[in-house]
DSSP file (Angstrom, degrees, kcal/mol; ACC not computed):
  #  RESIDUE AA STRUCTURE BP1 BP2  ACC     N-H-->O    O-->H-N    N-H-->O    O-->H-N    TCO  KAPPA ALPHA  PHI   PSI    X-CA   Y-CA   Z-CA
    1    1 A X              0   0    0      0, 0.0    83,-1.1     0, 0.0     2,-0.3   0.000 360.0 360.0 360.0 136.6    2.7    0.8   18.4
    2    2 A X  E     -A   83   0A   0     81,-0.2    81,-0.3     1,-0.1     3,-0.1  -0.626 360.0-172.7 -78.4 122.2    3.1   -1.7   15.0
    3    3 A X  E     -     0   0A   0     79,-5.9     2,-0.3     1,-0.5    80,-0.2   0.739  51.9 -63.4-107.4 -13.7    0.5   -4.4   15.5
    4    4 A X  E    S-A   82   0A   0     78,-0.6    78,-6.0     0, 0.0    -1,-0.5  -0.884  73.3 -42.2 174.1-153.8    1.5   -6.5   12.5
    5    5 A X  E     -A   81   0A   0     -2,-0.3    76,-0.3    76,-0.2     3,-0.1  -0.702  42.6-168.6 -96.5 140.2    1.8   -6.6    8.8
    6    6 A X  E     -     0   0A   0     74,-1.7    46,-0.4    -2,-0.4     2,-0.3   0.821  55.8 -47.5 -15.6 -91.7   -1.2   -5.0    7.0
    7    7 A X  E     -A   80   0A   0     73,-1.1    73,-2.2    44,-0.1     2,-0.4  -0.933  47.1-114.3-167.8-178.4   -0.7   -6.0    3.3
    8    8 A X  E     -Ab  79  53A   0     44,-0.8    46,-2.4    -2,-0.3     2,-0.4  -0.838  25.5-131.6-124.5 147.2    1.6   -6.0    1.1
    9    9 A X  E     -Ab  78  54A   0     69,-3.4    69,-1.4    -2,-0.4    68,-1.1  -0.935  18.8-175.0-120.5 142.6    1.5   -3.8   -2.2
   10   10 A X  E     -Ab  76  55A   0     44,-1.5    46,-1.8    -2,-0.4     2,-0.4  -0.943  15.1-145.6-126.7 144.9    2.2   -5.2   -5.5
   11   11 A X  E     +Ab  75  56A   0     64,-1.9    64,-2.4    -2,-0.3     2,-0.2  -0.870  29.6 172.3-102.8 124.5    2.4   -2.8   -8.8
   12   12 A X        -     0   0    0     44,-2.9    46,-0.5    -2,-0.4     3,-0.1  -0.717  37.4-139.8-123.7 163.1    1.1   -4.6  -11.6
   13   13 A X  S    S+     0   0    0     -2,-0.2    44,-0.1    44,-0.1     4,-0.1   0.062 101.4  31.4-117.3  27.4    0.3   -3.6  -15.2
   14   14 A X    >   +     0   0    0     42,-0.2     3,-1.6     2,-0.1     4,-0.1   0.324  65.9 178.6-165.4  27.8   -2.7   -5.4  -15.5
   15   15 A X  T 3> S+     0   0    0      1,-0.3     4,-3.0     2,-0.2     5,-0.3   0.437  84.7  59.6 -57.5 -41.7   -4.7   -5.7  -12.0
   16   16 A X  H >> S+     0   0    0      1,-0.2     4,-2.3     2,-0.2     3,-1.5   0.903 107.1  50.0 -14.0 -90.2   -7.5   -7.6  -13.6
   17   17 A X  H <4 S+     0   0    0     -3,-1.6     4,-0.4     1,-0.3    -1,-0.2   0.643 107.0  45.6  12.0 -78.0   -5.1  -10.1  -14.5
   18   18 A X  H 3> S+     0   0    0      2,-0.2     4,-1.5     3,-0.1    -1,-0.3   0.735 110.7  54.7 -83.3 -16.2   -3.4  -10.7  -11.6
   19   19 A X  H XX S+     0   0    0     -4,-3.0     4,-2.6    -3,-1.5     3,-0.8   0.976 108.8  50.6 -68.3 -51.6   -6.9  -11.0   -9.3
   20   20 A X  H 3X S+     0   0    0     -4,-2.3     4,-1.9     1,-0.3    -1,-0.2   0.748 120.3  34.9 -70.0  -8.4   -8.3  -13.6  -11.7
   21   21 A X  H 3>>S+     0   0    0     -4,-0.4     4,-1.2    -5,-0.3     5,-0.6   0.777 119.5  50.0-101.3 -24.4   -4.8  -15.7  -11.4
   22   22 A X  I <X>S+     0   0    0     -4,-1.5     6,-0.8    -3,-0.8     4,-0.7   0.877 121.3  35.7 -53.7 -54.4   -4.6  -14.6   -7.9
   23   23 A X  I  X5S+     0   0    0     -4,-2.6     4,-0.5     4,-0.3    -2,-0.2   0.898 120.0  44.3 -90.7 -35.6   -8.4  -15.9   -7.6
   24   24 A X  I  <5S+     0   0    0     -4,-1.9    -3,-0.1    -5,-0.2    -1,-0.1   0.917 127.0  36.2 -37.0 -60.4   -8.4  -19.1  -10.0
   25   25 A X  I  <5S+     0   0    0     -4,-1.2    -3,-0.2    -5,-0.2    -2,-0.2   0.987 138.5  10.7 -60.0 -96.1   -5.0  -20.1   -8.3
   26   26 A X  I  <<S-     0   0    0     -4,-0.7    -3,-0.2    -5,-0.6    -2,-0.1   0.617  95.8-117.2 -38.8 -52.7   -5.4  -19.0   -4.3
   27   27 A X     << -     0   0    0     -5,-0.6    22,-0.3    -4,-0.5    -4,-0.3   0.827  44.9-176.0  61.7  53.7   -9.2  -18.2   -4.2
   28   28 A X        -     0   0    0     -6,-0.8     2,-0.4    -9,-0.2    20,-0.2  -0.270  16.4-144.3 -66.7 175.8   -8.3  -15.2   -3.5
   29   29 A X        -     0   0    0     18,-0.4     2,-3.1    20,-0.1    18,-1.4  -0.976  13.4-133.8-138.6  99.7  -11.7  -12.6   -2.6
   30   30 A X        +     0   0    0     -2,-0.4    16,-0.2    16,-0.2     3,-0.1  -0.361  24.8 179.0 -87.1 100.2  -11.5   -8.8   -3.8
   31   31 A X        -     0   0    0     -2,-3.1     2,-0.3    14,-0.2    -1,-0.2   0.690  61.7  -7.5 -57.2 -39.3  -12.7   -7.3   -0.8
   32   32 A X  E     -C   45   0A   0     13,-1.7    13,-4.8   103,-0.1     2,-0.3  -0.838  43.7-170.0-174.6 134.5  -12.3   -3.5   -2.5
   33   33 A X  E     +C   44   0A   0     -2,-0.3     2,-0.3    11,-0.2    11,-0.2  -0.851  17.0 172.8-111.8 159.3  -11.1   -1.5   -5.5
   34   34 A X  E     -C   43   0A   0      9,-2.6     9,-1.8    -2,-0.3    -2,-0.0  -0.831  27.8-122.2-156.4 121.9  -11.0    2.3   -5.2
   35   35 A X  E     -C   42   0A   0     -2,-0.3     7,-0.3     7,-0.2     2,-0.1  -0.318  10.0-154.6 -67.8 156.9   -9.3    5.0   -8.1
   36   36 A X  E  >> +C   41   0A   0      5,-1.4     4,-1.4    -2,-0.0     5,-1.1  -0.856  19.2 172.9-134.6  55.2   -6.8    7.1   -7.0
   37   37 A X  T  45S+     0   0    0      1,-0.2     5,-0.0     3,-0.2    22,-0.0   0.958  88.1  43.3 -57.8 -32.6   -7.0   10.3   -9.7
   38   38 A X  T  45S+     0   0    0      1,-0.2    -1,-0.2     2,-0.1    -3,-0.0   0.972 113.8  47.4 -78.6 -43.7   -4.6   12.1   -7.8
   39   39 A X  T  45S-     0   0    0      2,-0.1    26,-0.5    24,-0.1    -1,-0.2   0.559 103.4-126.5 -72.3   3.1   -2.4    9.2   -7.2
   40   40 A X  T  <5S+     0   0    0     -4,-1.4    19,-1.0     1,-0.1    20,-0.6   0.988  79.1 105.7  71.3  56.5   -2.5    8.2  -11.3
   41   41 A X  E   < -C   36   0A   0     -5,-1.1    -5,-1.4    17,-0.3     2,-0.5  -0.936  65.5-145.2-160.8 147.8   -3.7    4.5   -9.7
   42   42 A X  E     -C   35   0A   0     15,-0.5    15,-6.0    -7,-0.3     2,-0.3  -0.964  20.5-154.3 -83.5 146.8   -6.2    2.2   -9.1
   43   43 A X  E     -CD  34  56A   0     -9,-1.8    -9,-2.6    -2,-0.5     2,-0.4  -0.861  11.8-177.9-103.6 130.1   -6.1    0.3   -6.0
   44   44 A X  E     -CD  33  55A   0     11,-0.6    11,-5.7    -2,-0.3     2,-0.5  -0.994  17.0-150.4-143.3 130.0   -7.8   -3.5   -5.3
   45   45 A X  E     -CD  32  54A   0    -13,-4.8   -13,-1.7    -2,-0.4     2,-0.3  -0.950  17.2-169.6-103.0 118.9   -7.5   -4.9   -2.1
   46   46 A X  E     - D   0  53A   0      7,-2.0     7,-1.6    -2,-0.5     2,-0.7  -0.819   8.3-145.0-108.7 139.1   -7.5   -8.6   -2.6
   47   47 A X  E     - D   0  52A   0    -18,-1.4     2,-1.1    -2,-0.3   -18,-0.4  -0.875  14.6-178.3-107.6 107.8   -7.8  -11.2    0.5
   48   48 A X  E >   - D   0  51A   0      3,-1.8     3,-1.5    -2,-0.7   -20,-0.2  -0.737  64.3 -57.2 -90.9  82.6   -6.2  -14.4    0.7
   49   49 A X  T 3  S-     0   0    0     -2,-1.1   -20,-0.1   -22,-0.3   -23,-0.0  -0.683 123.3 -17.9  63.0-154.9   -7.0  -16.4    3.9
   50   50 A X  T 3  S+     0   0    0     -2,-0.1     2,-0.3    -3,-0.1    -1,-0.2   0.461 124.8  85.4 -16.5 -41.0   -6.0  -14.0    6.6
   51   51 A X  E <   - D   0  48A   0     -3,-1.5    -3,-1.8    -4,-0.1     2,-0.3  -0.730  59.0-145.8 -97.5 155.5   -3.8  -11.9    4.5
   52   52 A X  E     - D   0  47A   0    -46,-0.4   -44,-0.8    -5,-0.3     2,-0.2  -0.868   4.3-162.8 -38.6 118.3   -4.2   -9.0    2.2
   53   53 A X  E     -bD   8  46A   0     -7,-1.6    -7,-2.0    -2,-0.3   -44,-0.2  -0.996  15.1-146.7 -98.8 127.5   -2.4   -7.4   -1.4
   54   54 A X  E     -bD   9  45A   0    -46,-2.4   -44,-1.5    -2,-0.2     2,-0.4  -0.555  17.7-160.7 -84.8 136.7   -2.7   -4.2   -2.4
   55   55 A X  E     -bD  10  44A   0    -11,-5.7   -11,-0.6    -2,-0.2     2,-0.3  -0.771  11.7-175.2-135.5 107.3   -2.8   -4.4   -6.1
   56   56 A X  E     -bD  11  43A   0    -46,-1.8   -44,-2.9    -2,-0.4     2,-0.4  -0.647   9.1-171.8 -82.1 122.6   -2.0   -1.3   -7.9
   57   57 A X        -     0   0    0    -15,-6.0   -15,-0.5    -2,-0.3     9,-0.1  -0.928  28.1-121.0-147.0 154.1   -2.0   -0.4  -11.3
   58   58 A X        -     0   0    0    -46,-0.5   -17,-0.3     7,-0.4     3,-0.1   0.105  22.2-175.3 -51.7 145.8   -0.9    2.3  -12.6
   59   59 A X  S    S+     0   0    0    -19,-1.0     2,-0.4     1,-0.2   -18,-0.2   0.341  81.5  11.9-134.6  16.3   -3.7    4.9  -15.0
   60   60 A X  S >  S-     0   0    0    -20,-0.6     3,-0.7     3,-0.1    -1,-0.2  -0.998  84.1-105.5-160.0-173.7   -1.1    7.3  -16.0
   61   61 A X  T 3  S+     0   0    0     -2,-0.4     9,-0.2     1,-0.2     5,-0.1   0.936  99.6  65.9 -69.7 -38.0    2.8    7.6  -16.1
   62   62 A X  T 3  S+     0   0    0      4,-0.1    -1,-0.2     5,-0.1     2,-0.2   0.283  76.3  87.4 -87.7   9.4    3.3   10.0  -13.4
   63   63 A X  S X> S-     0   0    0     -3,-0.7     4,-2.9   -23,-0.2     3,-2.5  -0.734  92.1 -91.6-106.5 159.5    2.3    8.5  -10.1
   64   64 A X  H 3> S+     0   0    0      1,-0.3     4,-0.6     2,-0.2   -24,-0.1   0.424 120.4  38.6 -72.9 -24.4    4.1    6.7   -7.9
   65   65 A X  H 3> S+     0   0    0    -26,-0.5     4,-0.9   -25,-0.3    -7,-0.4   0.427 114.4  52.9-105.4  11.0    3.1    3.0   -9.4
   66   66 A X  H <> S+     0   0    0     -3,-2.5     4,-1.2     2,-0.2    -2,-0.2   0.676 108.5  48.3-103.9 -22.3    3.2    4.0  -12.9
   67   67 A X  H  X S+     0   0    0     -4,-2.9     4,-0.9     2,-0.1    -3,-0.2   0.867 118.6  47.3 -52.7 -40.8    6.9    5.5  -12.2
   68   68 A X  H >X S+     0   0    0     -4,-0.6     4,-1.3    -5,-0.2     3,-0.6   0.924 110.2  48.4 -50.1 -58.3    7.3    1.8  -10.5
   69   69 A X  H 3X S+     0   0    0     -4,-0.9     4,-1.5     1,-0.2     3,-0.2   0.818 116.3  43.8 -96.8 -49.2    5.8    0.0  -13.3
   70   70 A X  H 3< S+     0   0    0     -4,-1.2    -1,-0.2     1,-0.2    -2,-0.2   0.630 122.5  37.8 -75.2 -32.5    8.2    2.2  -15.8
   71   71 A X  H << S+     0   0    0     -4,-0.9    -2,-0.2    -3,-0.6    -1,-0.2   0.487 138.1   9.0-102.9  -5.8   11.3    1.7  -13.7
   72   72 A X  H  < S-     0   0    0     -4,-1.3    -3,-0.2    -3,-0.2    -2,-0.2   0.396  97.6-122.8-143.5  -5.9   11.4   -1.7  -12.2
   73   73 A X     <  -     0   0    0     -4,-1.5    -4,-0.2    -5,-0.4    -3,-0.2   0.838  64.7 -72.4  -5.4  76.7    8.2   -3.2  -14.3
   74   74 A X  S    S+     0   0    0     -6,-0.4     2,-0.4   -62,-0.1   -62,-0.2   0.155  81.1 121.1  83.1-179.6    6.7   -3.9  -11.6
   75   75 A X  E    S+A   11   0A   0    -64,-2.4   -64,-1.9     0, 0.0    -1,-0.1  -0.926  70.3  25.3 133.4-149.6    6.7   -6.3   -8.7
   76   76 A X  E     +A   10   0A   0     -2,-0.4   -66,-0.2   -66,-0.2     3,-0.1  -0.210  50.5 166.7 -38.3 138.0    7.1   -5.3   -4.8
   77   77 A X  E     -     0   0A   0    -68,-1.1    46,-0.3     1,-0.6     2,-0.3   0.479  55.4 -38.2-126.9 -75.4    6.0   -1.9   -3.9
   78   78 A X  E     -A    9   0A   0    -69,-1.4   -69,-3.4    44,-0.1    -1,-0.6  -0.925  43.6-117.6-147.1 166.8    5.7   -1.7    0.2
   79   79 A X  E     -Ae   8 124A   0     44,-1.7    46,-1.9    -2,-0.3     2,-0.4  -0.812  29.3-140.7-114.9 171.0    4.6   -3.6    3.0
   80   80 A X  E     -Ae   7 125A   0    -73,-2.2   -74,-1.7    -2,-0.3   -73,-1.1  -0.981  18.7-157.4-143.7 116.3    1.8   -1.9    4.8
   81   81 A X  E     -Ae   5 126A   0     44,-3.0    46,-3.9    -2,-0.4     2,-0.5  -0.913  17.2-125.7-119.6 137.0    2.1   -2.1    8.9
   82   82 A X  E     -Ae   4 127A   0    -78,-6.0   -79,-5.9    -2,-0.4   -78,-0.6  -0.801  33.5-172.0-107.0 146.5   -0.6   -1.8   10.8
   83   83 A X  E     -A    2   0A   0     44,-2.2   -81,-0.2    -2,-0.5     3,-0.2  -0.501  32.8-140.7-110.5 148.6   -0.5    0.9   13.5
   84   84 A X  S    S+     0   0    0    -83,-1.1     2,-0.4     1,-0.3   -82,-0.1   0.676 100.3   2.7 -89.7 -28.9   -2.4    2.3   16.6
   85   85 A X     >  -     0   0    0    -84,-0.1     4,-2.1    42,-0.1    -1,-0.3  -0.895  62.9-165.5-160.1 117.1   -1.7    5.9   15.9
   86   86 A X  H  > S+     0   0    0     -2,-0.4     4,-2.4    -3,-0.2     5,-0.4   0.976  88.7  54.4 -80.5 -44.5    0.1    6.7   12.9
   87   87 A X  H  > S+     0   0    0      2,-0.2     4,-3.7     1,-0.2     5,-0.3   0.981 116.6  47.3 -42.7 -59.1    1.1   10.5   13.7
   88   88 A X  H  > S+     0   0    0      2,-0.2     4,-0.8     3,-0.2     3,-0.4   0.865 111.4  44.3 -18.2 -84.0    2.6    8.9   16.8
   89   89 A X  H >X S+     0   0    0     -4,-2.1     3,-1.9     2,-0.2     4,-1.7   0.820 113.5  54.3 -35.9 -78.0    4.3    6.1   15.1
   90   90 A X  H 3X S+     0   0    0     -4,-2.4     4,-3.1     1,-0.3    -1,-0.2   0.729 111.9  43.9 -48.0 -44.5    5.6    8.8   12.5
   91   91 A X  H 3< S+     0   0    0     -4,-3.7     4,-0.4    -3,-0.4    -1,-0.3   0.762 109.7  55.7 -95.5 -10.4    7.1   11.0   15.4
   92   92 A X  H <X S+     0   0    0     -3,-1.9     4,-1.1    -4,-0.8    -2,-0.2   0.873 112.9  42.3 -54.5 -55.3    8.6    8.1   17.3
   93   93 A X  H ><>S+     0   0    0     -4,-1.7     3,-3.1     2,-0.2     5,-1.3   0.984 111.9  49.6 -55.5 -69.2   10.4    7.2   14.2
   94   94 A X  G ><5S+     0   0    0     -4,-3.1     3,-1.8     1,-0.2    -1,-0.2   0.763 109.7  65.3 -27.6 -30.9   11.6   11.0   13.0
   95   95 A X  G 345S+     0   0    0     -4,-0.4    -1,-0.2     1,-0.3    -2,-0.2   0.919  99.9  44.5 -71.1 -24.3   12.6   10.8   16.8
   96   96 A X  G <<5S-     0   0    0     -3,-3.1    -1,-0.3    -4,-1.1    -2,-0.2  -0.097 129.0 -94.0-120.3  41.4   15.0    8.3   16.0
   97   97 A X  T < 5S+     0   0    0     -3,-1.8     2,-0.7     1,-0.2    -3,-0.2   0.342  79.2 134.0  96.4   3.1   16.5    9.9   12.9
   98   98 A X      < -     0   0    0     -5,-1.3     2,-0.6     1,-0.1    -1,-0.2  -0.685  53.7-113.2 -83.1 136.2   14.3    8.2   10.1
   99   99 A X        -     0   0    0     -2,-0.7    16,-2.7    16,-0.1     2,-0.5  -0.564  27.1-171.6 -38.6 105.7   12.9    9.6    7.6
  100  100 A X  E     +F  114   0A   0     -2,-0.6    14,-0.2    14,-0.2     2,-0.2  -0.838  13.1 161.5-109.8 131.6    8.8   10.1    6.7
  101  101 A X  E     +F  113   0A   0     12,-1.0    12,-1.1    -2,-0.5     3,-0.1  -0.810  51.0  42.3-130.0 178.8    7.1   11.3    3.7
  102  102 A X  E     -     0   0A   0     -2,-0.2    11,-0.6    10,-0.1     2,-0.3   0.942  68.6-174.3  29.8  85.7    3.8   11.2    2.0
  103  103 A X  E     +F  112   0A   0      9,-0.2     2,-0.4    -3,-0.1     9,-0.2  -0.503  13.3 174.8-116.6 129.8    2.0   11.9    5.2
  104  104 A X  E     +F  111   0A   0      7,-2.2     7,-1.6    -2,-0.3     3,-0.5  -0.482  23.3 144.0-151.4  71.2   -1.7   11.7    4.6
  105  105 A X        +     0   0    0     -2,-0.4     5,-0.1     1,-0.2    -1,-0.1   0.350  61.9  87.3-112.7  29.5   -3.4   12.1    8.3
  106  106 A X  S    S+     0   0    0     -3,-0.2    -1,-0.2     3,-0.1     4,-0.1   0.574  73.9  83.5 -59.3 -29.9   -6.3   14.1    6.2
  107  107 A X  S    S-     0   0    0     -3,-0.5     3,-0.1     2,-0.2    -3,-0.0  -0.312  93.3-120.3 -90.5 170.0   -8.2   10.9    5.4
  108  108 A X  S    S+     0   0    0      1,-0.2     2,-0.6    29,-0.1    -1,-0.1   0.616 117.4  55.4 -80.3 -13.3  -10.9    8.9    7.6
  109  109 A X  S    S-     0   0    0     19,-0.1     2,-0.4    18,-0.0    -2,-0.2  -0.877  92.1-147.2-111.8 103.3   -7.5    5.7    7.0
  110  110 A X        -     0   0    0     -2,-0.6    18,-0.8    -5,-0.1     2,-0.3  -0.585  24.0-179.4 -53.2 110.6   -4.7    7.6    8.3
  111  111 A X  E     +FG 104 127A   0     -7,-1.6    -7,-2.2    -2,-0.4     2,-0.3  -0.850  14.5 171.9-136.8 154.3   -1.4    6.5    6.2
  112  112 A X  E     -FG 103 126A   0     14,-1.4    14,-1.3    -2,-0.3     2,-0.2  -0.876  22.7-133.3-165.2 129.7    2.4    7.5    6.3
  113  113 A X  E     -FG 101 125A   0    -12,-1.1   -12,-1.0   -11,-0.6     2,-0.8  -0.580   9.6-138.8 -73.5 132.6    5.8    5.9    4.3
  114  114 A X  E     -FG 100 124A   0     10,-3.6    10,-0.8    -2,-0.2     5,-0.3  -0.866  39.1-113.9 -53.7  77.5    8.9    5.1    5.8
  115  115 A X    >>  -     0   0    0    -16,-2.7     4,-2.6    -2,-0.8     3,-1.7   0.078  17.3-120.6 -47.7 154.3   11.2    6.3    3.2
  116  116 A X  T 34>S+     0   0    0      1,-0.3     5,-2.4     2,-0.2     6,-0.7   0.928 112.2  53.6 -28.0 -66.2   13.4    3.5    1.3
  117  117 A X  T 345S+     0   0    0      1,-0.2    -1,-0.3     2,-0.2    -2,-0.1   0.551 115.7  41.7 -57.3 -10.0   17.0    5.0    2.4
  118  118 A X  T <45S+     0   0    0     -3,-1.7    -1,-0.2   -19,-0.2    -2,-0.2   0.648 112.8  63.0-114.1 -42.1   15.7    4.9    6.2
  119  119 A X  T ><5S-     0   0    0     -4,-2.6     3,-0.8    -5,-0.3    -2,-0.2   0.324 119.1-100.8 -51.9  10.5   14.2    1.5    5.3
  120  120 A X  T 3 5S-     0   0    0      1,-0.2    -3,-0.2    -3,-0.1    -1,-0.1   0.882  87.2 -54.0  60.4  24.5   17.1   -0.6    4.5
  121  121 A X  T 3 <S+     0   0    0     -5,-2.4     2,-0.4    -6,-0.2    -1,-0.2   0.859 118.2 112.6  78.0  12.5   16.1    0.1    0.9
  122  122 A X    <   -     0   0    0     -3,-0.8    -1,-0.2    -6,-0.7     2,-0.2  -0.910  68.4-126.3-129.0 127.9   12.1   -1.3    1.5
  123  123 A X        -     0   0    0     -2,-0.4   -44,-1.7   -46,-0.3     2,-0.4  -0.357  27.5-156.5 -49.6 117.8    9.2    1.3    1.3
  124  124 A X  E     -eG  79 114A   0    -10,-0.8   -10,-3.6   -46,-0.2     2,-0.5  -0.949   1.4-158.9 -99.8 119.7    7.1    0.9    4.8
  125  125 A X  E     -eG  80 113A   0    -46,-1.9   -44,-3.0    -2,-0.4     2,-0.7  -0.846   3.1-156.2 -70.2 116.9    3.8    2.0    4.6
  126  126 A X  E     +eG  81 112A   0    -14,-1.3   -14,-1.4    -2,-0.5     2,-0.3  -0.870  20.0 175.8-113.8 111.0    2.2    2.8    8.2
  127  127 A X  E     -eG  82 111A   0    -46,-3.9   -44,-2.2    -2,-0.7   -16,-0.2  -0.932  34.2-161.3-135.6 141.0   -1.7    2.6    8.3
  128  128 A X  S    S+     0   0    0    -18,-0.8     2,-0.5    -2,-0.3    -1,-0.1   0.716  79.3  70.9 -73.5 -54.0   -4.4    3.0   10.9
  129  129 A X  S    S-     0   0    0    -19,-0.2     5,-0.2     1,-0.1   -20,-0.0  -0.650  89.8-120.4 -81.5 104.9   -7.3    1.2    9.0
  130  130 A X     >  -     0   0    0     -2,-0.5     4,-1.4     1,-0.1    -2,-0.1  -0.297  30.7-121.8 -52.5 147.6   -6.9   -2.7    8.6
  131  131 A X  T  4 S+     0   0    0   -125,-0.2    -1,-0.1     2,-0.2   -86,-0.1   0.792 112.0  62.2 -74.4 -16.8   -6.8   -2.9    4.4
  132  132 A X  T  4 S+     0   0    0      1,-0.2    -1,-0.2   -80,-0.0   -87,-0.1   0.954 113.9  31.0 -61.2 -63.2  -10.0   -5.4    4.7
  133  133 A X  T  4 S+     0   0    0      2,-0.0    -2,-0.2     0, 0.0    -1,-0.2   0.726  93.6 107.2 -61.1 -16.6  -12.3   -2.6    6.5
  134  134 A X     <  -     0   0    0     -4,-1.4     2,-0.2    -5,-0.2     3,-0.1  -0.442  54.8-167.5 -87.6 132.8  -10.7    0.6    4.6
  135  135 A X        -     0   0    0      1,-0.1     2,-0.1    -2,-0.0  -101,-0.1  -0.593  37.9 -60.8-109.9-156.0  -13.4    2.2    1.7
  136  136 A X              0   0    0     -2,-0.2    -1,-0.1  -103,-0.2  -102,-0.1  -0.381 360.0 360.0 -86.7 124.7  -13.6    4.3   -0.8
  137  137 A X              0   0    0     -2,-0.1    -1,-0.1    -3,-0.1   -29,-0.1   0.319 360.0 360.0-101.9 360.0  -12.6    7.8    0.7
């Protein structure tokens, strides 16, 4: 079951950057950054009031926000829904013809994408872990 929106993921080229205008601006708080080698990325979860941004940027060309970064330069990524069971959620959805990839129920934050084409053409991220509490894994 979807218990509401998560965060939101932003691809950036400059995550520094955008926290301190994020934090100047907003007050925004960064609650946690964590590298990604396998995913070419660091990740900073930044808090605004109530809400959460994932802010990704890219630390080589071949992961999934430095392909973003290269192909759209940058902007909107996903939204990130948060879930009671993601395997569930995942096999509810496949039941009803959608497509899921990058399937990741190995980690202590259990996460799985919605592909685009099954999304109306926006990436859904499906996560277990609210993005305040999740840490470095």
């Amino acid at each position: 079951m979807i218990k509401g929106i998560n965060h939101v993921g932003i691809v950036v080229k400059n995550a520094d950057e955008v926290i301190g205008f994020l934090r100047d601006t907003f007050g925004a708080e960064e609650i946690n950054r964590v590298e990604f080698p396998e995913l070419q990325q660091v990740s900073c979860i930044v808090r605004i009031g109530s809400g959460c941004f994932e802010i990704m940027e890219p630390t080589g060309p071949d992961g999934a926000a430095g392909k973003f970064l290269e192909t759209k330069g940058g902007g909107l990524h996903h939204i990130s829904l948060l879930c009671d069971d993601v395997s569930a959620t995942c096999d509810e959805l496949e039941g009803k013809g959608l497509k899921i990839v990058g399937k990741m129920f190995d980690r202590p934050s259990k996460l799985a994408f919605l592909h685009p084409k099954s999304g109306k053409g926006i990436l859904y991220e499906l996560a277990e872990t609210p993005s305040a509490e999740v840490s470095k894994e």
